[in-house]
Chimera marker file (.cmm) of the C-alpha trace (Angstrom):
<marker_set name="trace">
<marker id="1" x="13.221" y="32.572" z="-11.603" r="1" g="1" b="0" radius="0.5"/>
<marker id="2" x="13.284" y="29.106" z="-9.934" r="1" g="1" b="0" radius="0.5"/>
<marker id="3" x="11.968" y="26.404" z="-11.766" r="1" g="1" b="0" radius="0.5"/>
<marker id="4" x="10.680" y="23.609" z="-9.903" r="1" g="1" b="0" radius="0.5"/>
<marker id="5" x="12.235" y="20.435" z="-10.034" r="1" g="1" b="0" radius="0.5"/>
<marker id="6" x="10.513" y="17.560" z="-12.300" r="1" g="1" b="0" radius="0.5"/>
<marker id="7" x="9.520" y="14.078" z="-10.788" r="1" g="1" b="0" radius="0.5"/>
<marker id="8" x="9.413" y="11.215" z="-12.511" r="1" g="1" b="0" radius="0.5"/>
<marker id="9" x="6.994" y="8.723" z="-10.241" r="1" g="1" b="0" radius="0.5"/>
<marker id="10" x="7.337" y="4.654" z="-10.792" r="1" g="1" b="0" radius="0.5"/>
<marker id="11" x="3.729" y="3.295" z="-8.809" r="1" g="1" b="0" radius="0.5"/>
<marker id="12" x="4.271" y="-0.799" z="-7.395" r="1" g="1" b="0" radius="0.5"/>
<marker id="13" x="0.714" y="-1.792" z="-6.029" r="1" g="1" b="0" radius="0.5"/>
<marker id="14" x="1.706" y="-3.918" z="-2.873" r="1" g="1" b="0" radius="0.5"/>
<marker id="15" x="-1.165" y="-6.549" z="-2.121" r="1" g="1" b="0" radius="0.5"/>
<marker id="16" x="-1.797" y="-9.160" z="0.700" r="1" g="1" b="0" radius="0.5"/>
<marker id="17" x="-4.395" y="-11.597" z="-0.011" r="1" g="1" b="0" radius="0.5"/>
<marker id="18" x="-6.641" y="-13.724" z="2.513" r="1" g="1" b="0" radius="0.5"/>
<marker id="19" x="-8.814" y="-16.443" z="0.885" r="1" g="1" b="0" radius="0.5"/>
<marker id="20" x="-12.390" y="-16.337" z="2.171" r="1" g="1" b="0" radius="0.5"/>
<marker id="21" x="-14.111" y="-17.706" z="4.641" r="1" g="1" b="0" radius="0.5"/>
<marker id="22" x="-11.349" y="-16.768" z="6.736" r="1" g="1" b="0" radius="0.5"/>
<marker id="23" x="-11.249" y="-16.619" z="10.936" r="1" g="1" b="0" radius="0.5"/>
<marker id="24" x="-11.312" y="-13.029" z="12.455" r="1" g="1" b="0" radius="0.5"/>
<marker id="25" x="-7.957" y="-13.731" z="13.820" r="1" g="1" b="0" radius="0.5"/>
<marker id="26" x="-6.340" y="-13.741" z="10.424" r="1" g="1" b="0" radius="0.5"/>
<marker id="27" x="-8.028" y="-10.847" z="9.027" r="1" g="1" b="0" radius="0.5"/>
<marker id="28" x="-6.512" y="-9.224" z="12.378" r="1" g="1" b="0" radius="0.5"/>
<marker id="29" x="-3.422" y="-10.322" z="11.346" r="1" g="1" b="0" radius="0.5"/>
<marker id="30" x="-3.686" y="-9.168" z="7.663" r="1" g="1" b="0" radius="0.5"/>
<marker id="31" x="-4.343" y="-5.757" z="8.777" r="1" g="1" b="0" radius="0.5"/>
<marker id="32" x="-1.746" y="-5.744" z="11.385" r="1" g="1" b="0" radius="0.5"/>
<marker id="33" x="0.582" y="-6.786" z="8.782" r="1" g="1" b="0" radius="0.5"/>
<marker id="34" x="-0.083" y="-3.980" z="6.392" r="1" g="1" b="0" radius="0.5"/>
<marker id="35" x="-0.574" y="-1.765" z="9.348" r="1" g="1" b="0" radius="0.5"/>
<marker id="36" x="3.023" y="-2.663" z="10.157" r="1" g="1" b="0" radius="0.5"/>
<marker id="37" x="4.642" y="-2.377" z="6.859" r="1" g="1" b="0" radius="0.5"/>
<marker id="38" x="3.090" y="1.248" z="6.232" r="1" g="1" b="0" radius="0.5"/>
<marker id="39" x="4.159" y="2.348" z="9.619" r="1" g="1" b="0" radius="0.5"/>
<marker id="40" x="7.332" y="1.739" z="8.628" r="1" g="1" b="0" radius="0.5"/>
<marker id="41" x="7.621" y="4.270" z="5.692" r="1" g="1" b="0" radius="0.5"/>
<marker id="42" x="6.121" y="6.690" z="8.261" r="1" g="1" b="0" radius="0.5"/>
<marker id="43" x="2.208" y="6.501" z="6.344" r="1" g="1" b="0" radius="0.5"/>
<marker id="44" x="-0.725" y="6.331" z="7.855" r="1" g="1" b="0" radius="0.5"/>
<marker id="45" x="-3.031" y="2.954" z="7.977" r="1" g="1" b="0" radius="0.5"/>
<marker id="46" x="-5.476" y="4.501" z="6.257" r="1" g="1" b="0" radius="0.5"/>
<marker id="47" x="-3.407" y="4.515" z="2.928" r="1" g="1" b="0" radius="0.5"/>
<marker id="48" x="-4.188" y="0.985" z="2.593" r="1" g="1" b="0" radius="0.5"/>
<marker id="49" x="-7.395" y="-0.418" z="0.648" r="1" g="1" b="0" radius="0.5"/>
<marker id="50" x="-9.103" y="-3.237" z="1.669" r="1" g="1" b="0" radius="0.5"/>
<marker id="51" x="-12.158" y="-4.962" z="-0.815" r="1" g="1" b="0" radius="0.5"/>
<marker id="52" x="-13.109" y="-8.872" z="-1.400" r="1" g="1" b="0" radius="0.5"/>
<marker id="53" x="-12.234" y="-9.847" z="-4.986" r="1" g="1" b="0" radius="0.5"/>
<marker id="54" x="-12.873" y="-13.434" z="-6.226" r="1" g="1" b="0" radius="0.5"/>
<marker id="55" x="-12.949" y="-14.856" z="-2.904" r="1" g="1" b="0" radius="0.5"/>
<marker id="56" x="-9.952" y="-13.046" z="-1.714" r="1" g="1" b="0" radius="0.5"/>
<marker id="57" x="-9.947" y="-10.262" z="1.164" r="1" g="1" b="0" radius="0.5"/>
<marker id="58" x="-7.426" y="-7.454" z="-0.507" r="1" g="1" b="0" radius="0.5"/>
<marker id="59" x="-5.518" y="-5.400" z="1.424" r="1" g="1" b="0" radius="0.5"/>
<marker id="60" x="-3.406" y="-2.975" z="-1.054" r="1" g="1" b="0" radius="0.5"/>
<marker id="61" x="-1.605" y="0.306" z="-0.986" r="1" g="1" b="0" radius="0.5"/>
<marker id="62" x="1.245" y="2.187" z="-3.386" r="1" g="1" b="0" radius="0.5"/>
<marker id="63" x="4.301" y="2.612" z="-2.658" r="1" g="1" b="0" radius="0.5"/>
<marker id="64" x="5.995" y="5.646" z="-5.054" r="1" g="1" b="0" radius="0.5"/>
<marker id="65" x="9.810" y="5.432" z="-6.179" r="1" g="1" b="0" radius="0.5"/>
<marker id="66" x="10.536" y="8.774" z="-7.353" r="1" g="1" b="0" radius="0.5"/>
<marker id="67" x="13.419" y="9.838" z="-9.306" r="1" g="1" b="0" radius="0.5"/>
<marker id="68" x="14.409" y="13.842" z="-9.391" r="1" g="1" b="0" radius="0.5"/>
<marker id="69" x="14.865" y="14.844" z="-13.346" r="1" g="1" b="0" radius="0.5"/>
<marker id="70" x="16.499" y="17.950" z="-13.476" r="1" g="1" b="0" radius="0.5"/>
<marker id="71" x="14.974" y="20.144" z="-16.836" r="1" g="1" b="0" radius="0.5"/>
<link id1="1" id2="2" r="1" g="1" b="0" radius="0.2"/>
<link id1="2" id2="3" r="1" g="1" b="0" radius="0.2"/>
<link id1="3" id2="4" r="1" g="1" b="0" radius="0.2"/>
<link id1="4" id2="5" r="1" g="1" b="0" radius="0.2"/>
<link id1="5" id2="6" r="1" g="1" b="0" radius="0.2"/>
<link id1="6" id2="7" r="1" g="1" b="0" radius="0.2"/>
<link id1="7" id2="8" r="1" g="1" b="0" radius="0.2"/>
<link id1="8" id2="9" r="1" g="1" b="0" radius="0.2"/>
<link id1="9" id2="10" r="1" g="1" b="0" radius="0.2"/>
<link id1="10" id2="11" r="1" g="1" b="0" radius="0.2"/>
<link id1="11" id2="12" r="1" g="1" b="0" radius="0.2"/>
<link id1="12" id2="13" r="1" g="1" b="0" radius="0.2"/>
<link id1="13" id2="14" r="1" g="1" b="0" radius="0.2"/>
<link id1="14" id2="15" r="1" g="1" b="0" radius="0.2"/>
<link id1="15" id2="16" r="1" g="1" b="0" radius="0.2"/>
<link id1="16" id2="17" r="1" g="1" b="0" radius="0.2"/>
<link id1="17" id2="18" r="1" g="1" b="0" radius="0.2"/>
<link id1="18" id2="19" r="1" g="1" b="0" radius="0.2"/>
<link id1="19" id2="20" r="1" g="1" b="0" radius="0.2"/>
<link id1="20" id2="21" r="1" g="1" b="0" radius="0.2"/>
<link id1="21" id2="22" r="1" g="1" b="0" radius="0.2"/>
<link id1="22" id2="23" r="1" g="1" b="0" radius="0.2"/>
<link id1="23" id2="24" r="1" g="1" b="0" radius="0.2"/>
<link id1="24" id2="25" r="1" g="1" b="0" radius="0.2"/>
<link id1="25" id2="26" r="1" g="1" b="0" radius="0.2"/>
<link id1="26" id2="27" r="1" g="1" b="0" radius="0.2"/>
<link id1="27" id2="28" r="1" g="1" b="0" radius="0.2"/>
<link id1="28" id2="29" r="1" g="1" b="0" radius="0.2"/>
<link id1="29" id2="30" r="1" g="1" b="0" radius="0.2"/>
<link id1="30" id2="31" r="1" g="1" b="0" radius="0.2"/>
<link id1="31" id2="32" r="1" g="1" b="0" radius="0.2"/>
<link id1="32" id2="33" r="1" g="1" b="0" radius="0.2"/>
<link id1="33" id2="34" r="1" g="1" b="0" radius="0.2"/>
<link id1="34" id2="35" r="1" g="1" b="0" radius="0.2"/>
<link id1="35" id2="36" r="1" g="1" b="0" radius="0.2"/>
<link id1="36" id2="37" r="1" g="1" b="0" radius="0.2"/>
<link id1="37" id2="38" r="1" g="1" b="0" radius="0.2"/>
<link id1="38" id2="39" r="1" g="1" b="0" radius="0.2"/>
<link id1="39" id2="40" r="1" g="1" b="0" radius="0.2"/>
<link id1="40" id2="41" r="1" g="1" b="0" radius="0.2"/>
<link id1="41" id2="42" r="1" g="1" b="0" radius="0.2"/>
<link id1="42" id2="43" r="1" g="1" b="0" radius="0.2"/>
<link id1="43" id2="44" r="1" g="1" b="0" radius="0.2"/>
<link id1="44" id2="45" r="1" g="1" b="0" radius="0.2"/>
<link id1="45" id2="46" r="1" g="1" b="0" radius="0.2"/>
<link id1="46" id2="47" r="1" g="1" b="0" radius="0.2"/>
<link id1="47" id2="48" r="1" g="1" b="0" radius="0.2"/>
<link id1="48" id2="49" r="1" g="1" b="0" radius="0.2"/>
<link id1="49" id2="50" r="1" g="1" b="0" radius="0.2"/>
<link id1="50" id2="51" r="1" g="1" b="0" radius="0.2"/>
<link id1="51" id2="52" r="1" g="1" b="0" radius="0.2"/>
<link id1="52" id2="53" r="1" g="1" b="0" radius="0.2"/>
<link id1="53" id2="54" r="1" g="1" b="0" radius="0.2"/>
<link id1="54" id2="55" r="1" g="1" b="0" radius="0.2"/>
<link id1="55" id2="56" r="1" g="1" b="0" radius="0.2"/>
<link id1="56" id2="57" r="1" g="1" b="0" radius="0.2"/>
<link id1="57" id2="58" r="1" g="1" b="0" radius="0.2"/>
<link id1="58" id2="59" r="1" g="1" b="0" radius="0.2"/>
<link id1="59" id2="60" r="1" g="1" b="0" radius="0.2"/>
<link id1="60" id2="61" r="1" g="1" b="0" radius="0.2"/>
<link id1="61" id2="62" r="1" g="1" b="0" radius="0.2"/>
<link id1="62" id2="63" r="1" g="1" b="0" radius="0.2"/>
<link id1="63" id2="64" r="1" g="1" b="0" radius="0.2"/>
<link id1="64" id2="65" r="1" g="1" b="0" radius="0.2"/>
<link id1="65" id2="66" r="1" g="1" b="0" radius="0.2"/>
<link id1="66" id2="67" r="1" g="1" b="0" radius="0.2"/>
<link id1="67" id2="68" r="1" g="1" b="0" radius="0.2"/>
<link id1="68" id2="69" r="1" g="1" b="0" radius="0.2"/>
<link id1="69" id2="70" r="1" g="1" b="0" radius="0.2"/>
<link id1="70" id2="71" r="1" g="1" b="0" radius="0.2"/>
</marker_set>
């Protein structure tokens, strides 16, 4: 019987932050930025979240650390 190996997963919540009212060309460049940074680790774009909260444009995503734990 194979038993699957456990995974302990440790969650950091990257954010970049754009105060509002902001120029179009620096919301460009806050998505290329995290557009960039996710390419990187081979994910797509999409992974990222984007909202407005106090005033701020948020652009966020995860990024997992996992750890094998053998049982």
């Amino acid at each position: 019987m194979i038993v699957p190996t456990r995974r302990t997963v440790h969650v950091t919540r990257t954010e970049h932050a754009l105060p509002l009212p902001a120029p179009l060309l620096d919301v460009a460049h806050l998505v290329e930025i995290v557009r960039d940074e996710l390419h990187r680790v081979d994910r797509p774009a999409d992974d990222a979240e984007v909202c407005v909260t106090d005033g701020d444009l948020i652009a966020s995503y995860e990024t997992p650390r996992l750890s094998a734990v053998r049982p």
